[in-house]
N, CA, C and O atoms as CSV, one atom per row, in Angstrom:
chain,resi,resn,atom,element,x,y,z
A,1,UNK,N,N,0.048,20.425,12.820
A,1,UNK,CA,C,-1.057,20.441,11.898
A,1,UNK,C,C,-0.512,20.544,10.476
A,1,UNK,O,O,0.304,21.457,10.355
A,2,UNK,N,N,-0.778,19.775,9.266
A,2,UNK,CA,C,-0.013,19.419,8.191
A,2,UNK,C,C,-1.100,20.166,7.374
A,2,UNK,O,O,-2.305,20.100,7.621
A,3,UNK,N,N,-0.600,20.803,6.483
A,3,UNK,CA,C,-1.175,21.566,5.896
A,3,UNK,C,C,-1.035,21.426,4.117
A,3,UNK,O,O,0.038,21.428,3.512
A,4,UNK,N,N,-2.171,21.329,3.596
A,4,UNK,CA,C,-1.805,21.030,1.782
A,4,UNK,C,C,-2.687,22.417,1.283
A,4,UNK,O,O,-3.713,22.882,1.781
A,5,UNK,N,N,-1.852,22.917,0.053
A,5,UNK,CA,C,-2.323,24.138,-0.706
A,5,UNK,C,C,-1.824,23.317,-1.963
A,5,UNK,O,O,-1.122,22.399,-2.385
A,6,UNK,N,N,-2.609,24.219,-2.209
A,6,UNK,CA,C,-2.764,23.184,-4.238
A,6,UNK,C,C,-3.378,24.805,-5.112
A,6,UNK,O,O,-4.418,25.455,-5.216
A,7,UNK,N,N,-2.221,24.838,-5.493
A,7,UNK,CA,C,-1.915,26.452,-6.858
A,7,UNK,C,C,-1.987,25.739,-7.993
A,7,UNK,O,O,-1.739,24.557,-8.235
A,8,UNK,N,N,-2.519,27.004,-8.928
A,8,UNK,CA,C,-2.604,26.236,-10.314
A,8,UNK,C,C,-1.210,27.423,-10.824
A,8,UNK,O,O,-1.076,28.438,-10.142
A,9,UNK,N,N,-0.241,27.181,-12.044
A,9,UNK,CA,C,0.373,27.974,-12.551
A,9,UNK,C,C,-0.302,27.870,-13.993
A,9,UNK,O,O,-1.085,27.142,-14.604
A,10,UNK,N,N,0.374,28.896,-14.160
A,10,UNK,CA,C,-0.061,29.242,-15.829
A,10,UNK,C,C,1.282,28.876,-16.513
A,10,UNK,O,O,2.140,29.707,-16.811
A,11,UNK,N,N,1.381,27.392,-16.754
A,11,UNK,CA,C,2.988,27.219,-17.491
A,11,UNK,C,C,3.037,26.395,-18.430
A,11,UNK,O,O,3.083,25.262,-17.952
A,12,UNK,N,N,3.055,26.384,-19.869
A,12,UNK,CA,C,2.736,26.054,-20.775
A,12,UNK,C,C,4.491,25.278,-21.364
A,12,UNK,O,O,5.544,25.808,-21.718
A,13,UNK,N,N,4.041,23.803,-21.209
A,13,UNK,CA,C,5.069,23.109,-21.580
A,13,UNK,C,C,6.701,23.899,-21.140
A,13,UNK,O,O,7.528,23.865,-22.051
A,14,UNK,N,N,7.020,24.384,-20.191
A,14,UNK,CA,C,8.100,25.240,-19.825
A,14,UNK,C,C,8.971,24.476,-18.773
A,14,UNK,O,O,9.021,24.904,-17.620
A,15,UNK,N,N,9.539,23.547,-19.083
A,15,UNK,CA,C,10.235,22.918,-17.862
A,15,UNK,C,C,11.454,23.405,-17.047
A,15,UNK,O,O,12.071,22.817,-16.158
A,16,UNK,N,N,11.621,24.485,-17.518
A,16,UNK,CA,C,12.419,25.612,-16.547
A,16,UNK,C,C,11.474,26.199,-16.019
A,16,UNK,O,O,11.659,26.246,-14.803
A,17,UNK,N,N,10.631,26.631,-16.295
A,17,UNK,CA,C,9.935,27.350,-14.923
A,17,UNK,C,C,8.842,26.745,-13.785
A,17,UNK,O,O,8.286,27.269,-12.820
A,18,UNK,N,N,8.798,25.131,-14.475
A,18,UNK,CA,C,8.438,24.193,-13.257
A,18,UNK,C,C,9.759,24.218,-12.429
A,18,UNK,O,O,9.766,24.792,-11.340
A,19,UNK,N,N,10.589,23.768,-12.791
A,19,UNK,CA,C,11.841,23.491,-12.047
A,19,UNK,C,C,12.169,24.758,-11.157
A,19,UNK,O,O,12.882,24.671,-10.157
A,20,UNK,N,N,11.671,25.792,-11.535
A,20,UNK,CA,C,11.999,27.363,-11.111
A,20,UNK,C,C,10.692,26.914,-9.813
A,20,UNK,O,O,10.855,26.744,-8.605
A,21,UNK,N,N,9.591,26.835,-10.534
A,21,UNK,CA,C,8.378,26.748,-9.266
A,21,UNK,C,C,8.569,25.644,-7.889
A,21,UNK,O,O,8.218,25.681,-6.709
A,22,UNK,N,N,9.558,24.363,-9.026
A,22,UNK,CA,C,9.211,23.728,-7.387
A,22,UNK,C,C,10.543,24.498,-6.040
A,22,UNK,O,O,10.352,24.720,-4.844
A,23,UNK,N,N,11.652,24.695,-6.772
A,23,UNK,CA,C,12.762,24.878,-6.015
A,23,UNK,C,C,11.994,26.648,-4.999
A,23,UNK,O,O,12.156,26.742,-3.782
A,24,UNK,N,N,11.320,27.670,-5.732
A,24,UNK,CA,C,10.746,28.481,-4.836
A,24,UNK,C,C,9.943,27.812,-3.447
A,24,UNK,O,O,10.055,28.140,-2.266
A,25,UNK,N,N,9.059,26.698,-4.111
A,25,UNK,CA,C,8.202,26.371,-2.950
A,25,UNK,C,C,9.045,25.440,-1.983
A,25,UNK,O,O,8.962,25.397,-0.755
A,26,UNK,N,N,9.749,24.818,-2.685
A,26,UNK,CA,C,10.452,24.116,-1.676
A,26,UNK,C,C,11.480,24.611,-0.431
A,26,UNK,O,O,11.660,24.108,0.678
A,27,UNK,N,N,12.018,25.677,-0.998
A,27,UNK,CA,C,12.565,27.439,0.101
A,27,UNK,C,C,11.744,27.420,1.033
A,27,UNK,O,O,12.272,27.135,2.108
A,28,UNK,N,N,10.671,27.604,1.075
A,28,UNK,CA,C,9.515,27.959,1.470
A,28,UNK,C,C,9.636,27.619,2.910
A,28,UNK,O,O,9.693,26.390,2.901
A,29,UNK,N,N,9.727,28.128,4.478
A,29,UNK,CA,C,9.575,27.667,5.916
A,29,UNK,C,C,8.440,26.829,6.123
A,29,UNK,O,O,7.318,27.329,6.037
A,30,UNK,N,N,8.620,25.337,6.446
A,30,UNK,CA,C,7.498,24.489,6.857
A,30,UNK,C,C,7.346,23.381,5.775
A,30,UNK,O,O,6.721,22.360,6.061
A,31,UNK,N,N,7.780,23.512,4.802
A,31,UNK,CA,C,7.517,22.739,3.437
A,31,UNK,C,C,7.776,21.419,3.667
A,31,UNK,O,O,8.725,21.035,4.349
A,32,UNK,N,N,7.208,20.908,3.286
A,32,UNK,CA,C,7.747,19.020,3.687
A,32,UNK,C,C,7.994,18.187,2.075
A,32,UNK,O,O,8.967,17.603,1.599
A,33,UNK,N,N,6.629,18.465,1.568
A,33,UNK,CA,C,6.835,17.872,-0.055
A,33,UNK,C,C,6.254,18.746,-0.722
A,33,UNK,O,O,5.335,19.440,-0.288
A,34,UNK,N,N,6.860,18.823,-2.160
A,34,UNK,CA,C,6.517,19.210,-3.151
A,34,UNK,C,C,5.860,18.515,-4.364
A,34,UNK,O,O,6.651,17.650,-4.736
A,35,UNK,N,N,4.971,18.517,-4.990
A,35,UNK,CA,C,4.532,17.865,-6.335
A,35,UNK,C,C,3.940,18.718,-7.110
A,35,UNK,O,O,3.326,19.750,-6.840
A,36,UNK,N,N,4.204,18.136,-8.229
A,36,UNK,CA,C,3.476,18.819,-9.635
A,36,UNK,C,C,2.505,17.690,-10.309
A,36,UNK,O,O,2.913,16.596,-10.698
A,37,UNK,N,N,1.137,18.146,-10.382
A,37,UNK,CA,C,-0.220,17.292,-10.489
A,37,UNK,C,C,-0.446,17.590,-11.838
A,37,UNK,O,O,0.435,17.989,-12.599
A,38,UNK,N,N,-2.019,17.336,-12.249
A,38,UNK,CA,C,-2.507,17.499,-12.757
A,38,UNK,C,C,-1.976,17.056,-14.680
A,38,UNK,O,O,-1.032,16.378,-15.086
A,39,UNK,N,N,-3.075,17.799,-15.446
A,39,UNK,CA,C,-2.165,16.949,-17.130
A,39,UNK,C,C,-1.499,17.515,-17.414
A,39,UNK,O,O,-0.949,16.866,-18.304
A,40,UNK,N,N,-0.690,19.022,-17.278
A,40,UNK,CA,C,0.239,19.347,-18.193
A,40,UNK,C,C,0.963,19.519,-16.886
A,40,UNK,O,O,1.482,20.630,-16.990
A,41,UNK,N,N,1.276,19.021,-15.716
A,41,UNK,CA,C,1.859,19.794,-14.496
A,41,UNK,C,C,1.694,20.923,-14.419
A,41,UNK,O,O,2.744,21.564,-14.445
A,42,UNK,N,N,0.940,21.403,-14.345
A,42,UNK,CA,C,0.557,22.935,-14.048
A,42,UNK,C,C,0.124,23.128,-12.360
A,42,UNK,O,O,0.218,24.208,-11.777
A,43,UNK,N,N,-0.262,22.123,-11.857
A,43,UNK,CA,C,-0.804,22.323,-10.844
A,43,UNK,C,C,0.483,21.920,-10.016
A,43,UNK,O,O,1.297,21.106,-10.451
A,44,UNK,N,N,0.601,22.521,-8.847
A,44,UNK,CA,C,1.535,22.551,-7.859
A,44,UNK,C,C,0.938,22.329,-6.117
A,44,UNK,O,O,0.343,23.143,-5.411
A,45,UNK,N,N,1.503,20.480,-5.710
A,45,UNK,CA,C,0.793,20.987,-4.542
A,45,UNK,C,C,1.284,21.012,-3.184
A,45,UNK,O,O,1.692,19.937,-2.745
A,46,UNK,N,N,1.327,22.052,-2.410
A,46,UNK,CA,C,2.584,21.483,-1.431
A,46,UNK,C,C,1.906,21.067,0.373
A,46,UNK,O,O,0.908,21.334,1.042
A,47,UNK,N,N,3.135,20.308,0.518
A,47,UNK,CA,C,2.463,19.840,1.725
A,47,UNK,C,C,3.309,20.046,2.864
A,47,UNK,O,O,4.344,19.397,2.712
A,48,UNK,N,N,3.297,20.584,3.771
A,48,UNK,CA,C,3.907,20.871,5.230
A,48,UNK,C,C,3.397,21.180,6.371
A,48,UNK,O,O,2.172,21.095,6.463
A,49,UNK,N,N,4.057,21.551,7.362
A,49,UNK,CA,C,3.295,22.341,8.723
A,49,UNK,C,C,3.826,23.473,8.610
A,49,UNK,O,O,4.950,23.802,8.231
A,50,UNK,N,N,2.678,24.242,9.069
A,50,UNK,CA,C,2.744,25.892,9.436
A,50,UNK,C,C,3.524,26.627,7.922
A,50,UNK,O,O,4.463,27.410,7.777
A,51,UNK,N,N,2.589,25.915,6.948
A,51,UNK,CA,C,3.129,27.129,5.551
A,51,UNK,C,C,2.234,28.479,5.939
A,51,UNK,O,O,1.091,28.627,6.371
A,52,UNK,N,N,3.440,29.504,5.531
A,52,UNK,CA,C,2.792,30.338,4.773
A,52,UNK,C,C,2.308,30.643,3.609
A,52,UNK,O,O,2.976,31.310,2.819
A,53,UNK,N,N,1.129,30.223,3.330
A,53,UNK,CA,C,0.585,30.186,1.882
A,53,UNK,C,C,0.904,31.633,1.325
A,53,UNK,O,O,1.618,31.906,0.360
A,54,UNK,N,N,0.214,32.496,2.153
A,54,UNK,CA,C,0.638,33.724,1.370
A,54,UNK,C,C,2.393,34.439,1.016
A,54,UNK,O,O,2.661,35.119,0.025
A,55,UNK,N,N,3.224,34.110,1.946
A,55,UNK,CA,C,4.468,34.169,1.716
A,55,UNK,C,C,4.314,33.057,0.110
A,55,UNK,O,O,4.704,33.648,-0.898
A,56,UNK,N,N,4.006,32.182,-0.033
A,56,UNK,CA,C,4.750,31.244,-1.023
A,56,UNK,C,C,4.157,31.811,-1.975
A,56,UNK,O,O,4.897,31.814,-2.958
A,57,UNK,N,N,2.823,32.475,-2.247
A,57,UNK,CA,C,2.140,32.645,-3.519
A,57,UNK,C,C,3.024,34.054,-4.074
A,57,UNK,O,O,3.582,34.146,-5.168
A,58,UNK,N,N,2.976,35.119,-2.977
A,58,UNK,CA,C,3.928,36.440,-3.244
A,58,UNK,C,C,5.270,35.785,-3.708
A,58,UNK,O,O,5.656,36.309,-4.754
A,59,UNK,N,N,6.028,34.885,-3.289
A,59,UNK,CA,C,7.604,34.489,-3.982
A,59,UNK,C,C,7.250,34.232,-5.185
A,59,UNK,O,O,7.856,34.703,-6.148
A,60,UNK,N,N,5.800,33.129,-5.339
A,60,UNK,CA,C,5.661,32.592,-7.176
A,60,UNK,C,C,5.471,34.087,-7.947
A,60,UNK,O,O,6.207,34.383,-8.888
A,61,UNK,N,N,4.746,34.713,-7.613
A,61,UNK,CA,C,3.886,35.825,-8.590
A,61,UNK,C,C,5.514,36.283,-8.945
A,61,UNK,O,O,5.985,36.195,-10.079
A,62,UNK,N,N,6.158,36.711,-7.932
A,62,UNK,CA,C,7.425,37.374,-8.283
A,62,UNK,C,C,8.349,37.485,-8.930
A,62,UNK,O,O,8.903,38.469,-9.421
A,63,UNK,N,N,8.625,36.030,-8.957
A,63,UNK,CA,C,9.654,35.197,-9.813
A,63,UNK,C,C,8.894,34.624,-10.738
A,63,UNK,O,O,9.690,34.235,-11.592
A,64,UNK,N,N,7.747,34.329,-11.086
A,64,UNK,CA,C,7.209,33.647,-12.230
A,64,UNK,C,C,6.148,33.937,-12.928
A,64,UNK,O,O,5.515,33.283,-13.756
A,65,UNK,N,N,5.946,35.637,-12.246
A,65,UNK,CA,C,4.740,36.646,-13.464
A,65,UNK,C,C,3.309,36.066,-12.213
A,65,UNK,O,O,3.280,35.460,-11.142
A,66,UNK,N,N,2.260,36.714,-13.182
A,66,UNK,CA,C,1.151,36.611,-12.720
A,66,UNK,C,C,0.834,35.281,-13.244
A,66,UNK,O,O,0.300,35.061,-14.331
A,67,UNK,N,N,1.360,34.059,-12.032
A,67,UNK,CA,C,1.167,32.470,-12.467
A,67,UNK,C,C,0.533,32.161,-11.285
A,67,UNK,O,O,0.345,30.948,-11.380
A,68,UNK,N,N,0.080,32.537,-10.204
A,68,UNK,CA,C,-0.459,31.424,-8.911
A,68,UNK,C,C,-2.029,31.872,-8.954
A,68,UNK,O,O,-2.393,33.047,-9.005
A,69,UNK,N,N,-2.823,30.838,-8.929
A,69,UNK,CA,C,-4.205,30.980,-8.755
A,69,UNK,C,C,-4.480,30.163,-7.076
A,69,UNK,O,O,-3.607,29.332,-6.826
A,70,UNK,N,N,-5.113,30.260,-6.434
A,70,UNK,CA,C,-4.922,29.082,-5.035
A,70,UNK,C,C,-6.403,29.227,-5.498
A,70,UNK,O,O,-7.343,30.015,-5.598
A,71,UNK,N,N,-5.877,27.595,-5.772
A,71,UNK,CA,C,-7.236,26.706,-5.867
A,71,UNK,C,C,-8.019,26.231,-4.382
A,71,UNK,O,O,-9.159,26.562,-4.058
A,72,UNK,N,N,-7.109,25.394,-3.615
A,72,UNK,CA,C,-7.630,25.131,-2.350
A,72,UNK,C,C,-6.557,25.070,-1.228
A,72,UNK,O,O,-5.389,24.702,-1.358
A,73,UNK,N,N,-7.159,25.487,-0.135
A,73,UNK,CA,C,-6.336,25.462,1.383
A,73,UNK,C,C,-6.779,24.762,2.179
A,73,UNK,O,O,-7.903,25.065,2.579
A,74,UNK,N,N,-6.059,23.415,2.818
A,74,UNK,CA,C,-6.834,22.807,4.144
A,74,UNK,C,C,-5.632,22.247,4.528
A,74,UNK,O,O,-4.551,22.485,3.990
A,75,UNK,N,N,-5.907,21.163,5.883
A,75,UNK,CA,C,-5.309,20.215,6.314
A,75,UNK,C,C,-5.390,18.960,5.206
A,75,UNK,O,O,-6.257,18.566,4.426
A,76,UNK,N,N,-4.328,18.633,5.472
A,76,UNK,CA,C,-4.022,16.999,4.360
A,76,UNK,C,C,-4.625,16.137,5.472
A,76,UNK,O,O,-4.409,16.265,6.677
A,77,UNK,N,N,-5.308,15.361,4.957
A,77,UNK,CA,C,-6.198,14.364,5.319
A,77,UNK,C,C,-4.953,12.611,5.091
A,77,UNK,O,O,-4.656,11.888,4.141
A,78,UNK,N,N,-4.584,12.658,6.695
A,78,UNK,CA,C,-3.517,11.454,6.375
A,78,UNK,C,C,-4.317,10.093,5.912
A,78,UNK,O,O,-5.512,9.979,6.186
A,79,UNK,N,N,-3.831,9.389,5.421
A,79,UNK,CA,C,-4.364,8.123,4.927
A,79,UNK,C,C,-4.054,6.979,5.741
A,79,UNK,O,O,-2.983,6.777,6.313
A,80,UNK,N,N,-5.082,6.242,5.747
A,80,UNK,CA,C,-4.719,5.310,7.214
A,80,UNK,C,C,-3.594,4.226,6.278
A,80,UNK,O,O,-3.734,3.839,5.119
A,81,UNK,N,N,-2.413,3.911,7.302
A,81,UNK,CA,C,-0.989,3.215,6.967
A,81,UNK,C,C,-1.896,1.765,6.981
A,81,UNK,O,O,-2.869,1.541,7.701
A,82,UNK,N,N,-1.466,1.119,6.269
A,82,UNK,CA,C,-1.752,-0.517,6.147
A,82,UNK,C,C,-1.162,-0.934,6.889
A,82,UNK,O,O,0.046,-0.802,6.693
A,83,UNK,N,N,-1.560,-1.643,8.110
A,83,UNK,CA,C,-1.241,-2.397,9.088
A,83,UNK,C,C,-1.186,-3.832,8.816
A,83,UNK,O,O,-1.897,-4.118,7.852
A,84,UNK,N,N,-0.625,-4.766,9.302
A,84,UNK,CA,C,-0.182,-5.797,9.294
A,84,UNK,C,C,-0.271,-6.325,10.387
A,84,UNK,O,O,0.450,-5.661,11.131
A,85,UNK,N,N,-0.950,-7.521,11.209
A,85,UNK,CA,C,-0.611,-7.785,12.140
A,85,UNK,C,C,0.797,-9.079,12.064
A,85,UNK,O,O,1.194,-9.751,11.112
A,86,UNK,N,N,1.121,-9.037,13.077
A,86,UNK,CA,C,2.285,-9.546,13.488
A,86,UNK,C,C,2.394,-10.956,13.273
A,86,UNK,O,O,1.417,-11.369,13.899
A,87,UNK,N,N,2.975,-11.977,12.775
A,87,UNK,CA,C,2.978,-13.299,12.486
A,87,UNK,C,C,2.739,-14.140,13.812
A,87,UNK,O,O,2.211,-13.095,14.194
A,88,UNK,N,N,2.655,-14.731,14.541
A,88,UNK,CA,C,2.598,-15.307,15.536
A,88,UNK,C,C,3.952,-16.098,15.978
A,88,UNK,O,O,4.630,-16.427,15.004
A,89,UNK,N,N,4.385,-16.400,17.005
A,89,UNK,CA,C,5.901,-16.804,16.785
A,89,UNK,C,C,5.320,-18.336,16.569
A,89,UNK,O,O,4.319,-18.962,16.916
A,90,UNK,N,N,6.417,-18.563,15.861
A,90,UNK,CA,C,6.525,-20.358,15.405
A,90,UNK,C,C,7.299,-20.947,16.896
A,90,UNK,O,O,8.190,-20.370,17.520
A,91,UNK,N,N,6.736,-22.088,17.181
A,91,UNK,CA,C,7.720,-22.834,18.565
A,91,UNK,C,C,8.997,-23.336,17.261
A,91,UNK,O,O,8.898,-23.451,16.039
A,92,UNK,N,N,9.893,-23.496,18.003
A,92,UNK,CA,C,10.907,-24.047,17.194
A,92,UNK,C,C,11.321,-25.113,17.835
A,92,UNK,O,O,11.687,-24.872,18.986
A,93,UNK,N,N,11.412,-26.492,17.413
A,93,UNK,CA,C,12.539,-27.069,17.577
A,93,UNK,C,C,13.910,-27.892,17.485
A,93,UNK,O,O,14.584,-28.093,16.475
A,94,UNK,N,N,14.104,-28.235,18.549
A,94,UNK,CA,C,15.552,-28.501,17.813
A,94,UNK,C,C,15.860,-29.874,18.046
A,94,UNK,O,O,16.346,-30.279,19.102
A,95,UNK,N,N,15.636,-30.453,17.258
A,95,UNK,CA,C,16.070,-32.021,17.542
A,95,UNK,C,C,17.576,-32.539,17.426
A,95,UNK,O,O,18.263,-32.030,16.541
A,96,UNK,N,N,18.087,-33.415,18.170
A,96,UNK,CA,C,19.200,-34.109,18.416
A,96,UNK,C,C,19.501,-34.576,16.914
A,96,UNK,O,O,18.596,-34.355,16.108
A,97,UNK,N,N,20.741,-35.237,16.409
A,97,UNK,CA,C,20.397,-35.815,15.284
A,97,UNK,C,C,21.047,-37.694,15.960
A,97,UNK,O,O,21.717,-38.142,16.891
A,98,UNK,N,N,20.485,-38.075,15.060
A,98,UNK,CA,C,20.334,-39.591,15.680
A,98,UNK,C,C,21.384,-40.357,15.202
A,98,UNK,O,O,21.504,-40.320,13.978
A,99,UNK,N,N,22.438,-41.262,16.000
A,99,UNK,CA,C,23.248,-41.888,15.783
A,99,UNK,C,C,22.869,-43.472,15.859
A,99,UNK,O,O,22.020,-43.978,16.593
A,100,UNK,N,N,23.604,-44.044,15.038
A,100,UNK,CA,C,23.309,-45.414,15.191
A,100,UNK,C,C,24.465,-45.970,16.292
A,100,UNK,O,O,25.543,-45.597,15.829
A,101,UNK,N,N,24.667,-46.603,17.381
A,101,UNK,CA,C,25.413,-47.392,18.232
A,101,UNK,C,C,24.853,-48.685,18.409
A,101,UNK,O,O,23.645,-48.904,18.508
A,102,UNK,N,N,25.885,-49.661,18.450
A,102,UNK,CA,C,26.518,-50.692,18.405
A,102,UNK,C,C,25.883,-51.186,19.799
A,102,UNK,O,O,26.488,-50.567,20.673
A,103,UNK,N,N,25.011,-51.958,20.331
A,103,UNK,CA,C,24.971,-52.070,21.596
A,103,UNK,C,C,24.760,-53.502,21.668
A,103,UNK,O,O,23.610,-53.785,22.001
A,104,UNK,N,N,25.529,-54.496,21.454
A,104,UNK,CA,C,25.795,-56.036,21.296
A,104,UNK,C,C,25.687,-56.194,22.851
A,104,UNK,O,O,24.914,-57.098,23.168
A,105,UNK,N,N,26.221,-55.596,23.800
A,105,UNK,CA,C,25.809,-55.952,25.179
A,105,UNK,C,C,24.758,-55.802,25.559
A,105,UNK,O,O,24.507,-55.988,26.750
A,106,UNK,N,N,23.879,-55.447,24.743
A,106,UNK,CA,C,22.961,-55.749,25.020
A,106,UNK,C,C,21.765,-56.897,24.870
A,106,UNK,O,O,20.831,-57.272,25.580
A,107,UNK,N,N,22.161,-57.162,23.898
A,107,UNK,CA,C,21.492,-58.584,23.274
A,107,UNK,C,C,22.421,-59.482,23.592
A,107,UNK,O,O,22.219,-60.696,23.585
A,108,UNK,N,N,23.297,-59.034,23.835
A,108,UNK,CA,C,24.603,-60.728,23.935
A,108,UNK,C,C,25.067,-60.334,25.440
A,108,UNK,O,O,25.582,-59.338,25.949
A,109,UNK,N,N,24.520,-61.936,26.023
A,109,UNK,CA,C,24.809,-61.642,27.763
A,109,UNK,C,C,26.171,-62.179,27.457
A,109,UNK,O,O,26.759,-62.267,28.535
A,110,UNK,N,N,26.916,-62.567,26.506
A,110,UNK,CA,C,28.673,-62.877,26.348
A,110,UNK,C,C,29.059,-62.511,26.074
A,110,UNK,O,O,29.959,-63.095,25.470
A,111,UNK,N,N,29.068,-61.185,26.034
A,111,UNK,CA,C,29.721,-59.850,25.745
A,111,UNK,C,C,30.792,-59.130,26.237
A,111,UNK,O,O,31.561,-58.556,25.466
A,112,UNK,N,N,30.968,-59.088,27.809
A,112,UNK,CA,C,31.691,-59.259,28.785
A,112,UNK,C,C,32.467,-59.937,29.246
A,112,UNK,O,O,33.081,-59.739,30.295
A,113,UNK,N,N,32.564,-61.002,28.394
A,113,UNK,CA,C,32.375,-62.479,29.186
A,113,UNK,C,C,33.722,-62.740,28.060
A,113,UNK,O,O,33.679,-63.029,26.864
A,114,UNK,N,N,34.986,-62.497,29.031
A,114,UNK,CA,C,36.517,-62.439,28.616
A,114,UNK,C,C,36.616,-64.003,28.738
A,114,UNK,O,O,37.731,-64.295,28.306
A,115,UNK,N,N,36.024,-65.017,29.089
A,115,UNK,CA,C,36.382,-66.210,29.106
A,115,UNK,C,C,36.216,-66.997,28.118
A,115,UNK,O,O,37.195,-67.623,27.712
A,116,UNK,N,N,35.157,-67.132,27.594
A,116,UNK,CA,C,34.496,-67.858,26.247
A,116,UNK,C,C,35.141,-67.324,25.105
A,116,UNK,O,O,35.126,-66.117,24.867
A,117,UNK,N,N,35.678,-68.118,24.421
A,117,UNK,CA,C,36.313,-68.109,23.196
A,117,UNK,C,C,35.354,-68.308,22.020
A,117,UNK,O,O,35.309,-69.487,21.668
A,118,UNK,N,N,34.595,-67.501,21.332
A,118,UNK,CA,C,33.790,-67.517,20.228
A,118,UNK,C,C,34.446,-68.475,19.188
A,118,UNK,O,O,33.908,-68.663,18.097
């Protein structure tokens, strides 16, 4: 069961302590992805099986002050994969390539014919 939590931080243009926030959540047992949303990246949202949300919010508060608000908790809602069906096979084939031969015995019944002096 895949699970998405989406925290807001309180982090004001600070790109060390995003970098601080994602590497905590990404520690985190179960974690699969990490992202930072929203307009100033403030929002943090992570996605795995069997998080402990509350383990991850106690590591943020800890290491990064009174910054985690949990906005929302559910299952991630997978998105249906674009399918393609399959091309159909093409017949293939393979043609000979065509030679021209000489076949005078065939049109000329004196062809054979070691006696007649042309």
């Amino acid at each position: 069961m895949k699970q998405k939590v989406v925290m807001q931080l309180e982090i004001q243009d600070d790109e060390k302590r995003r970098s601080k926030a994602m590497k905590i959540c990404a520690a985190v047992h179960g974690v699969v992805k990490v992202e930072l949303i929203g307009s100033n990246n403030n929002v943090v949202a992570v996605t795995g099986d069997g998080i402990d949300w509350v383990e991850l919010a106690l590591k943020l508060r800890k290491k990064l002050g009174r910054a985690v608000i949990v906005v929302s908790l559910g299952e991630e809602k997978e998105k249906p994969k674009d399918t393609f069906p399959s091309p159909a096979p093409v017949p293939v084939t393979i043609s000979m390539p065509e030679y021209y031969h000489n076949y005078d015995h065939v049109n000329n019944p004196n062809y054979y014919n070691f006696n007649n002096n042309y």
